[in-house]
C-alpha positions as CSV (number, residue, x, y, z in Angstrom):
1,X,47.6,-57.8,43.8
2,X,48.0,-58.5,47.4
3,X,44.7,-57.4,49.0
4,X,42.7,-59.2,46.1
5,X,44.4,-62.1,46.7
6,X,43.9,-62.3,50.1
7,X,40.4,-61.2,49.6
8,X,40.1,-64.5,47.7
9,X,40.9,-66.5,50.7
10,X,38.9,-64.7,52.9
11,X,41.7,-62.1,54.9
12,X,42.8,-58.8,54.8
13,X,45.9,-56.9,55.1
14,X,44.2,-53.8,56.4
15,X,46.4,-51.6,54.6
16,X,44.6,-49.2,52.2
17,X,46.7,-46.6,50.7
18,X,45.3,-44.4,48.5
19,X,48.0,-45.3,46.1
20,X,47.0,-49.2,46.5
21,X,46.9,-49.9,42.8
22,X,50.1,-48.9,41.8
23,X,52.6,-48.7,45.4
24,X,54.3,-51.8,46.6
25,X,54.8,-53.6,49.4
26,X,58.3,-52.7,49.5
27,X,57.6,-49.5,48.8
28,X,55.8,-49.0,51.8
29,X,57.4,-51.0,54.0
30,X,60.3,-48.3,53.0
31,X,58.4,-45.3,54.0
32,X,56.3,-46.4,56.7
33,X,53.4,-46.0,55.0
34,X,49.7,-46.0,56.4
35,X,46.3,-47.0,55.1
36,X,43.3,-45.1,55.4
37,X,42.2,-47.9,58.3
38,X,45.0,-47.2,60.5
39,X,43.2,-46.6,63.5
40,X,41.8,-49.7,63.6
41,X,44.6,-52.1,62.0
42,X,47.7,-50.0,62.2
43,X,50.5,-48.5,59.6
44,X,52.4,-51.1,57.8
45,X,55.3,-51.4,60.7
46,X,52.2,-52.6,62.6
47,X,51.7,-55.8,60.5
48,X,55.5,-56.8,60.5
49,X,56.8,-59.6,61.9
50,X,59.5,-61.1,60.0
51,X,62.1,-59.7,57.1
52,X,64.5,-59.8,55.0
53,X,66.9,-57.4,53.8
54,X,69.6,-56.6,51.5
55,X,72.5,-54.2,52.5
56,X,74.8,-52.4,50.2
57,X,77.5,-54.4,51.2
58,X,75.9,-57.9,50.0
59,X,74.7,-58.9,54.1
60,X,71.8,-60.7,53.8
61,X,69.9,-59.9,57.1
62,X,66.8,-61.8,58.3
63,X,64.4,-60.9,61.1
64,X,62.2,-64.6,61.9
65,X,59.0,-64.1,62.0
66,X,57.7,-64.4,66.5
67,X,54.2,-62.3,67.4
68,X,56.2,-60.4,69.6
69,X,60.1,-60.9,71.1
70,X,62.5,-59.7,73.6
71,X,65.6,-60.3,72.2
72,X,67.6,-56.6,72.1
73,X,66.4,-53.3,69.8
74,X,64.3,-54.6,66.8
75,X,66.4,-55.1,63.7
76,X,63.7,-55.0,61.8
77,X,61.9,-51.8,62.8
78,X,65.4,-50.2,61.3
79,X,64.8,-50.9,57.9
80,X,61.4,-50.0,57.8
81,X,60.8,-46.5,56.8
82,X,64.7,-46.4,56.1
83,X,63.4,-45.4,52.6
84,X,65.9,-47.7,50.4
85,X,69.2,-45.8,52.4
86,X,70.5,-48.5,54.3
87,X,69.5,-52.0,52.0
88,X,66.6,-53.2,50.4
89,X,63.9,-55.3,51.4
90,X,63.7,-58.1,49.7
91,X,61.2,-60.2,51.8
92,X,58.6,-59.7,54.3
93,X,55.9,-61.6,56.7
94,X,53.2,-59.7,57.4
95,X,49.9,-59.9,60.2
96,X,46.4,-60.6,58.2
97,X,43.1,-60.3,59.2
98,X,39.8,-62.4,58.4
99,X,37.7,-59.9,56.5
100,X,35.0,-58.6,57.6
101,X,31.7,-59.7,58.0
102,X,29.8,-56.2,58.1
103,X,30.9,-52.5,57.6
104,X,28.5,-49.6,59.5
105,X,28.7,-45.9,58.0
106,X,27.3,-43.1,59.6
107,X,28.3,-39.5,58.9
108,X,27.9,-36.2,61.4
109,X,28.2,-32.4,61.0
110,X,30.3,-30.6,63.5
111,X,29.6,-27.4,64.7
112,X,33.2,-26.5,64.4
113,X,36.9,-27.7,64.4
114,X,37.0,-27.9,68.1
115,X,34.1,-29.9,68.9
116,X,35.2,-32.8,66.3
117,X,38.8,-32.8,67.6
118,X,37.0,-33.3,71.0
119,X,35.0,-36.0,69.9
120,X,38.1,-37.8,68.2
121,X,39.8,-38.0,70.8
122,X,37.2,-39.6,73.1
123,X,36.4,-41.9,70.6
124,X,39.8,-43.0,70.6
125,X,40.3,-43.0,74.6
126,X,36.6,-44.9,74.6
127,X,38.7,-48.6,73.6
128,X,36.1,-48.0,70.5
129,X,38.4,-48.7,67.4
130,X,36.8,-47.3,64.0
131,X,38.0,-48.3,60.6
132,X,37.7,-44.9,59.3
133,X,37.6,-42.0,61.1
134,X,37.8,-38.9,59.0
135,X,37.2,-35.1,60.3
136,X,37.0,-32.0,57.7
137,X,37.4,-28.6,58.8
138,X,35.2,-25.6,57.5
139,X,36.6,-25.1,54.0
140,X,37.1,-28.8,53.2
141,X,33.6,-29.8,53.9
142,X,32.1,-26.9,51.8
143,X,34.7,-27.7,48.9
144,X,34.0,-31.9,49.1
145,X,30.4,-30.6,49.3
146,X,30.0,-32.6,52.3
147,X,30.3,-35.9,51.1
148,X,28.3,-35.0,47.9
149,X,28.4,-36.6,44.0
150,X,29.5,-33.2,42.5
151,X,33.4,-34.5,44.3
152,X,35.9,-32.2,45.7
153,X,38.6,-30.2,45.4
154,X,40.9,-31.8,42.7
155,X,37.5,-31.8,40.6
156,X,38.4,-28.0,40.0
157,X,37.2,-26.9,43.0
158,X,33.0,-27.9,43.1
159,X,31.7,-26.1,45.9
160,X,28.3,-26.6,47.9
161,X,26.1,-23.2,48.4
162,X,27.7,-22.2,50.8
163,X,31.0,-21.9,49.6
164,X,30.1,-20.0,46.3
165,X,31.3,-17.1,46.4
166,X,34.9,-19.3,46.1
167,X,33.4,-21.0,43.1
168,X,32.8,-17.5,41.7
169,X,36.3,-16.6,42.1
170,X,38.8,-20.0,41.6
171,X,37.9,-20.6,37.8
172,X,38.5,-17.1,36.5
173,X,41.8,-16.9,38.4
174,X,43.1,-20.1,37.3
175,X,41.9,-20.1,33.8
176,X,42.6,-16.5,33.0
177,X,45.9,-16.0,34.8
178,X,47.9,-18.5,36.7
179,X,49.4,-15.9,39.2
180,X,46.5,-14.5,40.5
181,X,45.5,-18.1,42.7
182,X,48.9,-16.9,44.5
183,X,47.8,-13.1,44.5
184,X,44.4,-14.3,46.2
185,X,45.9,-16.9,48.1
186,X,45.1,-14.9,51.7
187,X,41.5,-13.8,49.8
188,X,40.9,-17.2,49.2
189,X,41.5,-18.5,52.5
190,X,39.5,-15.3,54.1
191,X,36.1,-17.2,52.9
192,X,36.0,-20.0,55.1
193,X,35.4,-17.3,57.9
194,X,31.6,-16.8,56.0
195,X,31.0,-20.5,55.8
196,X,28.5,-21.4,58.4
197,X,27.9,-24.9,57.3
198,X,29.8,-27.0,59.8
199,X,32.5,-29.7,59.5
200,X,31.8,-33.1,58.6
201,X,32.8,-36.4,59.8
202,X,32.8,-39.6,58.2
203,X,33.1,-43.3,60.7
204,X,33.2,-46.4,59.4
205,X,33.3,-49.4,61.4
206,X,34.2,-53.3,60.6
207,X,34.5,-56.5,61.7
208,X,31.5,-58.9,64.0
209,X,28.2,-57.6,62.6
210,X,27.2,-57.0,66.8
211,X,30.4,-55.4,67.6
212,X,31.3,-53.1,64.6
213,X,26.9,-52.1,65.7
214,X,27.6,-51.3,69.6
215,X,30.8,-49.5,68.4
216,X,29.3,-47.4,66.2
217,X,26.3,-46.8,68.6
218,X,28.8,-45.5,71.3
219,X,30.4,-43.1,68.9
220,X,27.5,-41.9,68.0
221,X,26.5,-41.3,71.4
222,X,29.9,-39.2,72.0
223,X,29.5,-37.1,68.9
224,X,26.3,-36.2,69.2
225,X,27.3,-35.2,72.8
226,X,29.6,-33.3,71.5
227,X,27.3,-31.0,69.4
228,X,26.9,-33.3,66.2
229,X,24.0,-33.3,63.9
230,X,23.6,-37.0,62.6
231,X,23.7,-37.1,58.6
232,X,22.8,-40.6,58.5
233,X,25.5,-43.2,56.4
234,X,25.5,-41.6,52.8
235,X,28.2,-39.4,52.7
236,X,30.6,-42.2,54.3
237,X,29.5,-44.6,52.3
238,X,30.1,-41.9,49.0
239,X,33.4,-41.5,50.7
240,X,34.2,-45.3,50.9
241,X,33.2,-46.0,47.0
242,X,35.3,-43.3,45.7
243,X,38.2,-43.4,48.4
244,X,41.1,-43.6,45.7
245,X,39.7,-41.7,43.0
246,X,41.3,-38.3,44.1
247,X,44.6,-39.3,43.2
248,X,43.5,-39.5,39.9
249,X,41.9,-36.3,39.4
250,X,45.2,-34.2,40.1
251,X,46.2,-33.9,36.4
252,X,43.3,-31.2,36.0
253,X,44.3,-29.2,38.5
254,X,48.0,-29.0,36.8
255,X,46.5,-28.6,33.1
256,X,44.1,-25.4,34.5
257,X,48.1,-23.7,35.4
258,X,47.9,-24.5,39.5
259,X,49.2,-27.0,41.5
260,X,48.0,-29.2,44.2
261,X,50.7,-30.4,47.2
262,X,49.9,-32.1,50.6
263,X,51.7,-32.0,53.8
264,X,50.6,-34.7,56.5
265,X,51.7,-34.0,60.6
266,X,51.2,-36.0,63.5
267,X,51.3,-34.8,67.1
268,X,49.6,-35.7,70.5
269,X,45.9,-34.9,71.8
270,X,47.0,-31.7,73.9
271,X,48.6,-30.3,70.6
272,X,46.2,-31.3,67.7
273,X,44.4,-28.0,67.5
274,X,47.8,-25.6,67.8
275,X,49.0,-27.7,65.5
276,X,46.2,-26.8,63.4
277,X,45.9,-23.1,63.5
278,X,50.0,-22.9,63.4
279,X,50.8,-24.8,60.0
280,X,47.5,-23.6,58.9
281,X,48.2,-19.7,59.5
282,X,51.6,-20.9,57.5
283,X,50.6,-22.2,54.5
284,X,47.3,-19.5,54.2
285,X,50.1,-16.5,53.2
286,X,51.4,-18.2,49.8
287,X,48.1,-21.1,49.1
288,X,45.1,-22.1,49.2
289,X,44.5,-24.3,52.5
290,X,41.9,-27.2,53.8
291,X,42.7,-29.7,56.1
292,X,41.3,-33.1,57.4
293,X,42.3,-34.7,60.5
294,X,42.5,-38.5,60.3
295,X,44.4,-41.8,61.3
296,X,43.3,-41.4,65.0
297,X,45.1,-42.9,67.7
298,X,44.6,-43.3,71.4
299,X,47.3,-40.7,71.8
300,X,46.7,-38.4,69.0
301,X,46.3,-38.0,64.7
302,X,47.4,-37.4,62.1
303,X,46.4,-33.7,60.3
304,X,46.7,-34.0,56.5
305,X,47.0,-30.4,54.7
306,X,46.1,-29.9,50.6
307,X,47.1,-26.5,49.4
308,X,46.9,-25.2,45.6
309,X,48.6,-22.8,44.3
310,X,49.9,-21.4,41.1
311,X,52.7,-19.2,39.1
312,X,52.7,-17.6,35.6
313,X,56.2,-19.7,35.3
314,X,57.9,-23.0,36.1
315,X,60.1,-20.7,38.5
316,X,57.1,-18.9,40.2
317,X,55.6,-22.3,41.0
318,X,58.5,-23.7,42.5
319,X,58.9,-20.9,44.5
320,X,55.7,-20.4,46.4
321,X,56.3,-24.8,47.0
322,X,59.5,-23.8,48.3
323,X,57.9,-21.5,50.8
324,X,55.0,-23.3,51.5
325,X,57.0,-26.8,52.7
326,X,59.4,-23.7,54.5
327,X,56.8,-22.5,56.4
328,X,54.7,-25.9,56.7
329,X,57.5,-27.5,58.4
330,X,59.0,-24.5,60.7
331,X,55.0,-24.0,62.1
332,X,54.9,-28.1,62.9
333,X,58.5,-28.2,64.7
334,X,58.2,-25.2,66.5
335,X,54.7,-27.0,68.1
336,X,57.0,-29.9,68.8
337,X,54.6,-32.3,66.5
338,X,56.4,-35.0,63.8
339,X,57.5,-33.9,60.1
340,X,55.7,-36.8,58.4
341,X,53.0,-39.2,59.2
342,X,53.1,-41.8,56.6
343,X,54.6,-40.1,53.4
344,X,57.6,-40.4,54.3
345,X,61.1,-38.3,54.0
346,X,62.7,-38.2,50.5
347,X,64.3,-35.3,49.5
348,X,61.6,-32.8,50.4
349,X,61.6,-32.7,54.3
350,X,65.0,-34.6,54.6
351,X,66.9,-30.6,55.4
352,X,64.8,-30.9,58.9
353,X,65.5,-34.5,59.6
354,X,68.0,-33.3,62.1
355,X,65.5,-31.2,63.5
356,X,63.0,-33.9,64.5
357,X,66.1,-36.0,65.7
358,X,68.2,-33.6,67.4
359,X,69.5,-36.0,69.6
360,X,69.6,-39.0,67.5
361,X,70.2,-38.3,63.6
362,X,73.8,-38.9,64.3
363,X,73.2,-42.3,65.5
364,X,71.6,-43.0,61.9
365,X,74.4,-41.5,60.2
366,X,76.3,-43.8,61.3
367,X,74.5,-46.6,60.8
368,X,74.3,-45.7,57.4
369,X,78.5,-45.4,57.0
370,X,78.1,-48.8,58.5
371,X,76.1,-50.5,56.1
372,X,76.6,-48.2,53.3
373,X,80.3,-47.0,53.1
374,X,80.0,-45.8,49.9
375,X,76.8,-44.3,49.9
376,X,75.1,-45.7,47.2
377,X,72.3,-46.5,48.5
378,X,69.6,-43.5,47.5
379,X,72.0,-40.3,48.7
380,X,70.5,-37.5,50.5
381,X,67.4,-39.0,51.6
382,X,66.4,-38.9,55.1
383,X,68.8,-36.1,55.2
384,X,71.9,-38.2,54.7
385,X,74.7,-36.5,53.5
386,X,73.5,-32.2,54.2
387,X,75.1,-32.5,57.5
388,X,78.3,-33.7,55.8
389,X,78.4,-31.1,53.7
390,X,77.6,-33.7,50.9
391,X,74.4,-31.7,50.2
């Protein structure tokens, strides 16, 4: 593997996916993926600077690696994310990092959504650069019981005291009849109204021992200005042992009848909270819905949405995921915020790629009957082909 190899020389790649042990770097080079230390090293398109590439046609097309240059449009930046449609990548030179020396955890409860997205952002804007820098609203942080052992949602739903009354509920519903998650889905989502416990907010920081310290110091200083109750380092450093584990735990979730989905946006400081309450509002009328905002930016974040839902048949479940994505995606473009983060296109979002390029999808199109005539090259994703008629 890539990372324990260049743990072994003493770097980093700084890319953490929670798919790490089995993505590639192809594979996220194609979708413009994003580790869970963006903020403070970047997505993968960040830590490009030379490539290779394949086209349908046969073209070999390289990209030397240079720091920076100022030679045209970057050739390279067009394959990544292209998701496989216009060649394949076939090599890459990528930016490393020595690793670090020390990592600082500290956690904080928030008395609410808006005081965390405050203190986000002027963390951010403070040129103080965490490695992690995770924010839960109300219903995630009583369903990951705040950082707690017990685990979170995709460990069938353990919930803190204070979120009960949900714990009362979910098992029964899913156990004894797999519509009635979809029948309580606006019940459900009612509860987080009686949770009084807060939001939490995990921050890790990396690097010089002294400087990853001040850093952490100064956030610390903004959020508890902002309202924060310090929870010391435990529940980030809980976080940071079991950071892949949840895409593991997903098979239960399936085998109880439900199923679990998530939808990642991205948009600018100004609009982080509409953003919010508008895809949130969306997805509460057909699922269950939590959200944590993370992979902070001077600029803005990222907001990363898990629903669960459920049907008594195959059809039912693709139905209410047909009408989730449906309303998930009309709620983030009518707030003028980005379809995808880091997960990419595919098939699933690729009927609102013209959309989110109104003005520029047809210069991709025909890039792509450029360098792949025949269209062979992964059809329909990124939209290819639907505004054809081909789809």
């Amino acid at each position: 593997h890539l990372e324990r190899y260049l743990n072994a020389h003493g770097h980093t790649l700084g890319h953490f996916p929670a798919s790490i042990y089995c993505c590639t770097i192809g594979g996220n080079l194609a979708t413009r993926s994003a580790g869970q230390m963006s903020s403070k090293y970047g997505k993968i398109e960040d830590m490009v600077v030379g490539l290779e590439v394949v086209t349908p046609k046969g073209q070999v097309i390289r990209v030397r690696p240079a720091p920076r240059r100022a030679t045209g449009p970057d050739i390279g930046q067009l394959f990544i994310g292209s998701e496989g449609t216009l060649g394949i990548i076939t090599e890459a030179a990528l930016r490393i990092w020595k690793l670090p020396e020390e990592r600082v955890f500290g956690a904080f409860k928030f008395p609410d959504v808006e005081s965390g997205v405050v203190a986000m952002r002027r963390i951010m804007q403070s040129d103080i650069r965490p490695a992690v820098m995770r924010f839960y609203d109300e219903l995630d942080t009583a369903l990951s019981g705040s950082g707690s052992e017990e685990g979170g949602l995709l460990d069938i739903l353990p919930l803190r005291e204070a979120a009960s009354v949900v714990k009362s509920l979910v098992p029964g519903f899913v156990r004894t009849a797999q519509r009635a998650l979809l029948s309580k889905a606006n019940l459900l989502n009612l509860v987080e109204r009686f949770i009084r416990d807060g939001c939490l907010m995990i921050l890790i920081f990396e690097g010089n021992p002294e400087l990853a310290k001040l850093e952490f110091e100064e956030a610390k200083a903004i959020c508890t200005e902002s309202g924060a109750e310090y929870l010391g380092p435990a529940p980030a450093q809980r976080w940071f042992k079991n950071r892949y584990s949840v895409s593991y735990k997903q098979s239960k979730v399936f085998h109880m009848g439900a199923f679990p989905d998530t939808i990642e946006l991205a948009t600018s400081w100004d609009r982080v909270l509409q953003l919010y309450r508008h895809v949130r509002s969306a997805i509460a009328k057909h699922a269950l819905v939590l959200a944590h905002f993370s992979h902070a930016y001077v600029d803005g974040c990222s907001i990363y949405f898990t629903f669960v839902a459920a049907g008594m048949r195959l059809e039912d479940r693709l139905n209410v995921h047909r009408k989730v994505w449906q309303a998930a995606m009309e709620a983030c473009l009518k707030v003028g915020a980005t379809i995808s983060h880091h997960h990419g296109v595919g098939l699933v979002r690729s009927e609102w790629m013209e959309q989110e390029l109104p003005s520029s999808f047809r210069i991709l199109e025909i890039i792509k009957s450029d360098l792949d005539p025949q269209g062979i090259m992964n059809p329909h994703k990124l939209g290819f082909g639907r505004s054809r008629g081909e789809a």
